[in-house]
C-alpha positions, 0 to 999 in steps of 0.5 A: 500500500501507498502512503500517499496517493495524489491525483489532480482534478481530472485525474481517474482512479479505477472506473467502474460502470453501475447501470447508468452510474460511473464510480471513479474509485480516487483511493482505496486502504485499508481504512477507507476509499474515497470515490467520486460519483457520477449519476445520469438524470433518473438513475438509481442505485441498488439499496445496499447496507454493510459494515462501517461509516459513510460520507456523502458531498454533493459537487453538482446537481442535486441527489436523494438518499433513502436510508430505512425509508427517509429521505434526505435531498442534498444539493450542491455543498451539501453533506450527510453522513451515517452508519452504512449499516442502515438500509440505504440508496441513492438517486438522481431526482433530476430529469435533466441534470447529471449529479456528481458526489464525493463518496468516503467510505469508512471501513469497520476496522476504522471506527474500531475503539 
């Protein structure tokens, strides 16, 4: 493993395709991954819930996400964090405007006290 990664604005990590989504994996340790998001208008992304801590911020667009049923709208700027254990997903509201996130996910071995 890397003690530092650098990338500069436009530099790409690992790309995977998710449906209509593209996950631009920046950095991945043992402790977290930090990842920007890209959604089309309309898209969504399959509910998921596991072990560790989230971070979402909102760079463009605007994106809603469903944890256990309640629904949080963020905007640009915005941020929610929560534990990834709860029942979770995200979508694009938009009809017209791809949304863009930053991603952090926090590893259970992280949070360990």
């Amino acid at each position: 493993m890397e003690d530092i990664i650098y990338r500069r604005k436009g530099e790409k990590g690992k790309i995977i395709k998710m449906g209509d989504s593209i996950i631009n994996v920046l950095v991945k340790s043992k402790a977290l991954e930090g990842i920007i998001v890209e959604m089309e208008p309309g898209s969504e992304m399959r509910a998921s819930a596991h072990s560790g801590e989230e971070i979402r911020i909102v760079l463009e667009g605007e994106i809603e996400v469903d944890i256990r049923g309640d629904k949080y709208i963020l905007k640009a700027g915005d941020m929610l964090w929560f534990s990834s254990i709860l029942p979770h997903k995200v979508r694009n509201p938009s009809k017209d405007k791809k949304a863009v996130y930053f991603l952090v996910n926090v590893h259970p071995s992280a949070t360990a006290e």
